[in-house]
MIRONU-786745 format. One line per field, with one value per atom (N, C-alpha, C, O): residue number from 1; atom name; z, y negated, x negated. Coordinates in Angstrom, 1 decimal, padded with zeros to 4 digits. Atoms other than C-alpha are relative to their C-alpha. Layout:
N
num: [NUM  ...];
atome: [CA  ...];
pz: [Z  ...];
py: [Y  ...];
px: [X  ...];
This chain:
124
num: [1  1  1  1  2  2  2  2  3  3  3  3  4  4  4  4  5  5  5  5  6  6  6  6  7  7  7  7  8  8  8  8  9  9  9  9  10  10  10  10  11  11  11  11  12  12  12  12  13  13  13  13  14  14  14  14  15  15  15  15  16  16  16  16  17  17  17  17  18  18  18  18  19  19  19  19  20  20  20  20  21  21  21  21  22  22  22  22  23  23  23  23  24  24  24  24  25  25  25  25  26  26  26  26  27  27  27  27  28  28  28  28  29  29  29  29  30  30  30  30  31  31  31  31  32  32  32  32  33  33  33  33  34  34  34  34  35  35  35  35  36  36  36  36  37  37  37  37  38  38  38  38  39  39  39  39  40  40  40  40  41  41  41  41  42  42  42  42  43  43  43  43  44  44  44  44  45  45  45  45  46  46  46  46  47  47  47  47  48  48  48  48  49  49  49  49  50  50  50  50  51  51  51  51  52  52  52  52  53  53  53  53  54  54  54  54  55  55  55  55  56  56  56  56  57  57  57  57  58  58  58  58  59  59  59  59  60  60  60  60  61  61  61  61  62  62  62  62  63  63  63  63  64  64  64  64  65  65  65  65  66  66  66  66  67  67  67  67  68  68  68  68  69  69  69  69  70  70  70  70  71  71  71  71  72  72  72  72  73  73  73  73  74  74  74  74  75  75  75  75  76  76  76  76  77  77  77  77  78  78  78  78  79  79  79  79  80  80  80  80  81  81  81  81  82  82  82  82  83  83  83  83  84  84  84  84  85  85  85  85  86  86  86  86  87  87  87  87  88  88  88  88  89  89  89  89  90  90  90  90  91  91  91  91  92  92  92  92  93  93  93  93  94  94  94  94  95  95  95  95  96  96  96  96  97  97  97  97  98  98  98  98  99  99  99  99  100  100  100  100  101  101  101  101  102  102  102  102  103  103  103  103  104  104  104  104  105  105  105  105  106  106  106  106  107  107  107  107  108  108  108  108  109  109  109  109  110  110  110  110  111  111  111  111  112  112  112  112  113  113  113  113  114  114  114  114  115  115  115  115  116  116  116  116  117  117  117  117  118  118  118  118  119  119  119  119  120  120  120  120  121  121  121  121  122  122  122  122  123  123  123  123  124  124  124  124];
atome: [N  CA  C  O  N  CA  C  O  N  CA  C  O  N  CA  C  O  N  CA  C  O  N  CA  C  O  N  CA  C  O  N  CA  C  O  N  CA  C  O  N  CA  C  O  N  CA  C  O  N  CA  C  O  N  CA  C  O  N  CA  C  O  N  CA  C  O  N  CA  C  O  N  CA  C  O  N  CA  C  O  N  CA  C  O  N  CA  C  O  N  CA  C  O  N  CA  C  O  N  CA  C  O  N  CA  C  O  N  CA  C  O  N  CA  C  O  N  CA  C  O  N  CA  C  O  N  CA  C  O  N  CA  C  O  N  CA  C  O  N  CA  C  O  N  CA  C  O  N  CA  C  O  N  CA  C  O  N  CA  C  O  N  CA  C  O  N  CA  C  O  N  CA  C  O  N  CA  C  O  N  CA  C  O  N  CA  C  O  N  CA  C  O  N  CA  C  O  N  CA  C  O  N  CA  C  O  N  CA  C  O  N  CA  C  O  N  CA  C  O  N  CA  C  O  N  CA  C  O  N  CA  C  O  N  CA  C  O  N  CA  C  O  N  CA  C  O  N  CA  C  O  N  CA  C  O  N  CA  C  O  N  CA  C  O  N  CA  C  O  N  CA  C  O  N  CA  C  O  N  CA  C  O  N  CA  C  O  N  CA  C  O  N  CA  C  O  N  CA  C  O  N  CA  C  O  N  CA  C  O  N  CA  C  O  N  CA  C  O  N  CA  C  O  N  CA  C  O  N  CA  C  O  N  CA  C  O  N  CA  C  O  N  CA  C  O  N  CA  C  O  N  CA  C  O  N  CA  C  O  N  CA  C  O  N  CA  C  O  N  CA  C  O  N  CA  C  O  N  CA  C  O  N  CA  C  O  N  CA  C  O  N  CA  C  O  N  CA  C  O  N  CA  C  O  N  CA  C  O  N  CA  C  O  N  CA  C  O  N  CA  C  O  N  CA  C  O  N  CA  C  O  N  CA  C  O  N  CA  C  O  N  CA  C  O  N  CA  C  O  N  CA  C  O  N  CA  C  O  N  CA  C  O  N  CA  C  O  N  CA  C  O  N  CA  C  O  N  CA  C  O  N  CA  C  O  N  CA  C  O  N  CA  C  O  N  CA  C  O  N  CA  C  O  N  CA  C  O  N  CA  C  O  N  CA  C  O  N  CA  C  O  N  CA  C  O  N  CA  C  O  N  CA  C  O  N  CA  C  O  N  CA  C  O  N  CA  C  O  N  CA  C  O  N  CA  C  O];
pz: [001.1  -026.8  000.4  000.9  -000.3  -026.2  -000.7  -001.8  000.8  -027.3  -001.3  -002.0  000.4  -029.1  -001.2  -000.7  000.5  -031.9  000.4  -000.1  000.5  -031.5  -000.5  -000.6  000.2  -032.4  000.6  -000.1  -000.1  -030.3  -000.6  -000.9  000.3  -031.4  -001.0  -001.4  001.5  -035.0  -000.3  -001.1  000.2  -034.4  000.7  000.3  -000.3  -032.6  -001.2  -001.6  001.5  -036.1  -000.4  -000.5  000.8  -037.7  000.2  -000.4  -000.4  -035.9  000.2  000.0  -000.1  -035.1  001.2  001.7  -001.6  -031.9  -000.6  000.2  000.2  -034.0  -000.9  -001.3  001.0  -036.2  -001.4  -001.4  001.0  -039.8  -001.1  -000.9  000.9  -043.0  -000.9  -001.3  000.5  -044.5  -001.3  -001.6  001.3  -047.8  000.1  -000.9  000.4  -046.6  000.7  001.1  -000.4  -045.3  -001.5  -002.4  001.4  -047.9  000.7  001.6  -000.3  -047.0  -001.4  -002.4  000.7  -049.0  000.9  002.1  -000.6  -048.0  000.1  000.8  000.2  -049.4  001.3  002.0  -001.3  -046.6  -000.2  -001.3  000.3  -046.0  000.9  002.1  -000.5  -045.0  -000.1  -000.7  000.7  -044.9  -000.9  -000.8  001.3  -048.2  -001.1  -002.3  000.9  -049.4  -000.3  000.8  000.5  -051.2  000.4  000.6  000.4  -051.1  -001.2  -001.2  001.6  -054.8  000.1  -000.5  -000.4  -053.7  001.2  001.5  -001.3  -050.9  -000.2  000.3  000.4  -052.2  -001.2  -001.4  000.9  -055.4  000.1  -000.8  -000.3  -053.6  000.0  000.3  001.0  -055.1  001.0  000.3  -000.8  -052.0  -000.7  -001.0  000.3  -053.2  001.3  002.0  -001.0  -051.0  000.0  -001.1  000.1  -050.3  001.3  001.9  -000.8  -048.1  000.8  000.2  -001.4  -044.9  001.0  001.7  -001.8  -041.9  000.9  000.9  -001.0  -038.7  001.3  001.3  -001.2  -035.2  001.3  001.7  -001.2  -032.4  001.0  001.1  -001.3  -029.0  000.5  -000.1  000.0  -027.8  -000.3  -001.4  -000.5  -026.7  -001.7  -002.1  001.9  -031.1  -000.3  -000.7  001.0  -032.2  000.1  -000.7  -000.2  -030.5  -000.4  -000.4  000.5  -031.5  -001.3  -001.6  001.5  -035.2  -000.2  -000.7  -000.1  -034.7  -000.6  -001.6  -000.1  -033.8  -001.1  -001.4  001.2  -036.7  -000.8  -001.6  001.2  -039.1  -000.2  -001.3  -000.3  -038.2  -000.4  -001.1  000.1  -038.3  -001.5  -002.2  001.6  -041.7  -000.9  -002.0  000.6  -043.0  -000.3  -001.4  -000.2  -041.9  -000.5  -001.0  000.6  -042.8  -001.2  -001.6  001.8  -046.1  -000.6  -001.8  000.8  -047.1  -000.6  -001.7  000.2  -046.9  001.1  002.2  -001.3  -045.6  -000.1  -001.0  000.1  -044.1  000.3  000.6  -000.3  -043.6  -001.0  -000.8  000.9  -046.4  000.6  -000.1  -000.5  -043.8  000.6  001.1  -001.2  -041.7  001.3  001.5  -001.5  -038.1  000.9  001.4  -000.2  -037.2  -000.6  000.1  000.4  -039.7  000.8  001.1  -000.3  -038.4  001.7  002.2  -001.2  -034.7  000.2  001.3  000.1  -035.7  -000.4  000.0  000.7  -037.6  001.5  002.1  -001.1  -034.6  001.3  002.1  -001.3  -031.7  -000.3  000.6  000.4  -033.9  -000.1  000.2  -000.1  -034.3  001.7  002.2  -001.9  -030.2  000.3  001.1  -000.2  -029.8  -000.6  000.2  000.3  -031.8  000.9  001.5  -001.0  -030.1  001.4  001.7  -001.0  -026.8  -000.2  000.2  000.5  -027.9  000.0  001.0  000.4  -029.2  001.4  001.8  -001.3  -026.0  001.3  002.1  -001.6  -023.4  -000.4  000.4  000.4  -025.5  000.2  000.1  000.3  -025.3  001.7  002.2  -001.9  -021.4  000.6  001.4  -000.1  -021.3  -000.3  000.6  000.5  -023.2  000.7  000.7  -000.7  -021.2  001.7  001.8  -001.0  -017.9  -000.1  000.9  000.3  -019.6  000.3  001.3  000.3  -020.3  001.9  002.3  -001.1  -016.4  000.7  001.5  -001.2  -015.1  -000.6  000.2  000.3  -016.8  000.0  -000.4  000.1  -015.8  -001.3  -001.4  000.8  -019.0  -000.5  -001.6  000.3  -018.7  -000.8  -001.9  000.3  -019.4  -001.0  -001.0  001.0  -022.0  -001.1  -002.3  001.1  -024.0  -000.5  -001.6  000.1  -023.4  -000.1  000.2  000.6  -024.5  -001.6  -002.4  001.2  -027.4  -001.0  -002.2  000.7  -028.3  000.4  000.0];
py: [001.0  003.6  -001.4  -001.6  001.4  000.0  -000.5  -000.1  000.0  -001.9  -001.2  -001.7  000.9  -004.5  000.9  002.0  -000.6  -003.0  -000.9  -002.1  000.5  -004.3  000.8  002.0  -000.5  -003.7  001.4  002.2  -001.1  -000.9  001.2  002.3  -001.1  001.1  -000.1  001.0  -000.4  000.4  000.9  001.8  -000.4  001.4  001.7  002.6  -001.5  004.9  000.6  001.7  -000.3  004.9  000.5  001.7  -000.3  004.7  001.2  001.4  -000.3  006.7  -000.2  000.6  000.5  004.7  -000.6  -000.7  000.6  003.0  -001.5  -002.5  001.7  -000.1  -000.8  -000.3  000.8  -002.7  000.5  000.7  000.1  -002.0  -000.8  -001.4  001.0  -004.0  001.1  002.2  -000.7  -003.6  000.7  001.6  -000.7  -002.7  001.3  002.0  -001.5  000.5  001.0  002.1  -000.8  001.5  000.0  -000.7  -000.3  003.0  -000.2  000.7  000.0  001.5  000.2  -000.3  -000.4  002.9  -001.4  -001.3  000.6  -000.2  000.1  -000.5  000.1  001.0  000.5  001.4  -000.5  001.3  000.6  000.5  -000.6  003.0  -000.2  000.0  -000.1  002.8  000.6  000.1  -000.8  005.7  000.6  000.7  -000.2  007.1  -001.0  -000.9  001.6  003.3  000.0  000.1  000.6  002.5  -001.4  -001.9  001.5  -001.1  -000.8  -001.8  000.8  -001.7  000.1  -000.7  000.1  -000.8  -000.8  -000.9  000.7  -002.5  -001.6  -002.6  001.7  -005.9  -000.4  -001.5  000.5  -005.6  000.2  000.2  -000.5  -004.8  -001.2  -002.2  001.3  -007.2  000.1  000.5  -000.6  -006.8  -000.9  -002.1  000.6  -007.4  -000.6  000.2  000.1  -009.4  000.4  000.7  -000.5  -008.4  -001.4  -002.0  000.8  -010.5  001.4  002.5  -000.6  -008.6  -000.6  -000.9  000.6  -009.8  001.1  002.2  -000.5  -009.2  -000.7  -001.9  000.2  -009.2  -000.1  000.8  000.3  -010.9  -000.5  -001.2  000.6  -011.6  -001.4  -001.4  001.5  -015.1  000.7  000.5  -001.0  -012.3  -000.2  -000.8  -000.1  -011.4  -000.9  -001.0  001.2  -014.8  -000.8  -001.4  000.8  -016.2  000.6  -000.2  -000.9  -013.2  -000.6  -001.3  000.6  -014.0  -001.2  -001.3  001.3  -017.3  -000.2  -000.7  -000.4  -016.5  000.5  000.2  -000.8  -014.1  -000.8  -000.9  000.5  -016.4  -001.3  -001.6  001.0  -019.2  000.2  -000.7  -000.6  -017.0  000.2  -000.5  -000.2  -015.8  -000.7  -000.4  001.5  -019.2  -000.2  000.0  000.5  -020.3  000.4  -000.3  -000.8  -017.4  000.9  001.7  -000.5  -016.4  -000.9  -000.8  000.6  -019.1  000.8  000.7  -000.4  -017.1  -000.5  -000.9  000.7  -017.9  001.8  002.4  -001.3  -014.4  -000.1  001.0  000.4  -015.8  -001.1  -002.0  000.6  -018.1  -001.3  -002.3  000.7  -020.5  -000.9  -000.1  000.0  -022.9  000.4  000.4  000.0  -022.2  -000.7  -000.1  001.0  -025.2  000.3  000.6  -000.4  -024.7  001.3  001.1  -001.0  -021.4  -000.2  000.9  000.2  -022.7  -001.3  -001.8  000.8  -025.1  000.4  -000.1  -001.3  -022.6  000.3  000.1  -000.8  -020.7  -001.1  -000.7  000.9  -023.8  -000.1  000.2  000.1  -024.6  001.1  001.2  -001.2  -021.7  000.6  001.3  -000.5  -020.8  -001.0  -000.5  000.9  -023.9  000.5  001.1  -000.6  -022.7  001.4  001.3  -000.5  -019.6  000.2  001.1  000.6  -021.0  -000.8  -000.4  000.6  -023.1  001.0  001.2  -001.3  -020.1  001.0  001.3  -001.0  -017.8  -000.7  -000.2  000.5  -020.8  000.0  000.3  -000.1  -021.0  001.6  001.8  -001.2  -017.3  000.6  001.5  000.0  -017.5  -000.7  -000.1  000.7  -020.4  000.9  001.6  -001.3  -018.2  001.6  002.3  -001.1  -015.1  -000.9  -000.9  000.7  -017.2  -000.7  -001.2  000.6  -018.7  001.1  001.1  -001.4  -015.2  000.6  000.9  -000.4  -014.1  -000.6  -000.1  000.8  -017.1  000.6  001.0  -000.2  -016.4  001.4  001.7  -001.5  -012.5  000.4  000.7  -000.8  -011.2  000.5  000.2  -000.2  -009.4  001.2  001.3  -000.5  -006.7  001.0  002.1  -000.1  -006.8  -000.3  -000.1  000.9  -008.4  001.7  002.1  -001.2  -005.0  000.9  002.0  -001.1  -002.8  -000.3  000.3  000.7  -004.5  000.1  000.3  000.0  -004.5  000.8  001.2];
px: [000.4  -061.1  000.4  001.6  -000.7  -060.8  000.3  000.1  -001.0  -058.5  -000.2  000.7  000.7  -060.8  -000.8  -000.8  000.8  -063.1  -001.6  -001.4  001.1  -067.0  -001.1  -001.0  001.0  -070.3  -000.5  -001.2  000.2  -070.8  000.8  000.3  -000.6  -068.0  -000.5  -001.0  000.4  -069.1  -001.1  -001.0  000.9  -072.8  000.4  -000.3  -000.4  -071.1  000.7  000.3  -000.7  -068.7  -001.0  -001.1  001.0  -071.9  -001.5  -002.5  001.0  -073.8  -001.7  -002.6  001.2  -076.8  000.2  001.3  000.4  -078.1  -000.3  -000.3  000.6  -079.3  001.0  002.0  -000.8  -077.7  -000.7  -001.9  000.2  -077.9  000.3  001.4  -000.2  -078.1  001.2  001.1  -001.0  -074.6  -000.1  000.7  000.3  -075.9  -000.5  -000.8  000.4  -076.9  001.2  001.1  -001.1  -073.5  000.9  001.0  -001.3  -070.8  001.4  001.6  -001.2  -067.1  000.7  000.3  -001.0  -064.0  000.9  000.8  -000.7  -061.6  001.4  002.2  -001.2  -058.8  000.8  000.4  -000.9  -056.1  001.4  002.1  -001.2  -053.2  001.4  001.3  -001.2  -049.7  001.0  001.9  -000.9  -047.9  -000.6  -001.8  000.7  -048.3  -000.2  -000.2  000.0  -048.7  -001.0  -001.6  001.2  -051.7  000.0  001.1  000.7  -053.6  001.2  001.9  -000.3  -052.4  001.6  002.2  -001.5  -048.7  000.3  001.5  -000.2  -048.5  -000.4  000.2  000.1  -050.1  000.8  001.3  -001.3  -047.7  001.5  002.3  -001.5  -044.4  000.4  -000.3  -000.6  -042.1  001.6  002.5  -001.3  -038.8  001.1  001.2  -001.1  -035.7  001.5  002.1  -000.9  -033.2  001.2  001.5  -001.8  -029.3  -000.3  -001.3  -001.3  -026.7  000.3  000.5  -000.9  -025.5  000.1  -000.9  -000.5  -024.1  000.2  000.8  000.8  -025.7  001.0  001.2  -000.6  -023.3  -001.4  -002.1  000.9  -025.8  000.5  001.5  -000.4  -025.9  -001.1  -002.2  000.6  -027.5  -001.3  -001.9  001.6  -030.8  -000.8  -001.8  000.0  -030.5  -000.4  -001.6  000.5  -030.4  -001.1  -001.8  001.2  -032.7  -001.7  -002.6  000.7  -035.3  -000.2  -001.1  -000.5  -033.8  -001.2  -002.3  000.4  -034.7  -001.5  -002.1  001.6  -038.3  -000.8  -002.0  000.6  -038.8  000.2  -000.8  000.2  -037.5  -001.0  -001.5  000.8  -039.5  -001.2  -001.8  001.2  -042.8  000.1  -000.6  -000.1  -041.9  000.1  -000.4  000.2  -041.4  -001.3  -001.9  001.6  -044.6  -001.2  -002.1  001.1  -046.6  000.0  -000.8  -000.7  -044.7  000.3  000.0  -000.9  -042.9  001.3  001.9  -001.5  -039.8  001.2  001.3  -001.6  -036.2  000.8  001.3  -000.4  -035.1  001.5  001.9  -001.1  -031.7  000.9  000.1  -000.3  -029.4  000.1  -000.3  -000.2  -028.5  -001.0  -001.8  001.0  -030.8  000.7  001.9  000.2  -031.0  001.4  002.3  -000.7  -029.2  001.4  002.4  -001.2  -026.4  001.0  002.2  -000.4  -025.5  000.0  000.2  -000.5  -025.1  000.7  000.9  -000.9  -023.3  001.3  002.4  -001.2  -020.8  000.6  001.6  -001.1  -020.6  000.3  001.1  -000.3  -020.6  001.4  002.2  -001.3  -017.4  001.2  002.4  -001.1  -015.8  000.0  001.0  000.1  -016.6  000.9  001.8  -001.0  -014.5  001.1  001.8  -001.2  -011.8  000.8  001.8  -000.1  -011.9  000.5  001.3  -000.4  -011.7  001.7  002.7  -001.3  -008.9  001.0  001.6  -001.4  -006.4  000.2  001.3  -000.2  -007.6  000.9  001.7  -000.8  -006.4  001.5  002.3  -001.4  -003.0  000.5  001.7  -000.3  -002.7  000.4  001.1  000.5  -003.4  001.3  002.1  -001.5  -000.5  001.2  001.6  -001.2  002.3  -000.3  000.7  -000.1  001.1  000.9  002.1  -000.7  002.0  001.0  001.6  -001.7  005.2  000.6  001.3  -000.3  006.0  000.6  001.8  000.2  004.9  001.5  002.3  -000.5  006.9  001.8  002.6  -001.0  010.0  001.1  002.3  -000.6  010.2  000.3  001.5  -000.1  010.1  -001.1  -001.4  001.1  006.9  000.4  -000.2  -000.1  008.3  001.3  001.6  -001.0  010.9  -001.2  -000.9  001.1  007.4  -000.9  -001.1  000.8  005.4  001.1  000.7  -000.6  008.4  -000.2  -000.9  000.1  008.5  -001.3  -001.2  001.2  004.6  -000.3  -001.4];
């Protein structure tokens, strides 16, 4: 089957070799999803929740993509934050981060330098 639908495949659907006037074909249009009807599926009304999602740059930038699309072509915001805001959250807090790990790095090598590595790891 190719992966395109045209006219030939229709007139094979239809079984005919020629074009026909659509008025003498019978279409049912209703479509399905699942066991979703048309009329369920154009009146689904989604309700949102709040959950937090653990991503990796790969995630966010995915995220990103989808929410952008969905904007655009919904007018929805699939996320509370913009975009922006939320890598500004985390640029800040990755600085913090960083900050606490190099102090932790310092006091491990105070620690090292002063031989009491291991009076530190009985202890903890």
């Amino acid at each position: 089957m190719s992966k395109y639908l045209n006219n030939t495949d229709l007139r094979d659907a239809l079984n005919t070799t020629k074009l026909r006037d659509i008025s003498d074909v019978y279409c049912d249009l209703d479509f399905a999803v699942g066991n979703i009807t048309t009329k369920l599926v154009l009146s689904f009304n989604p309700t949102p929740s709040n959950i937090t999602v653990n991503l990796n740059q790969k995630g966010w930038s995915d995220l990103k993509l989808i929410y952008e699309q969905a904007k655009v072509d919904f007018g929805i915001r699939l996320i509370v934050e913009q975009p922006s805001e939320v890598e500004s959250t985390y640029n800040s807090r990755d600085k913090e981060n960083t900050a606490t790990k190099n102090k932790i790095l310092k006091l491990h090598n105070k620690i090292h330098d002063l031989g009491i590595d291991g009076i530190i790891e009985n202890i903890v």
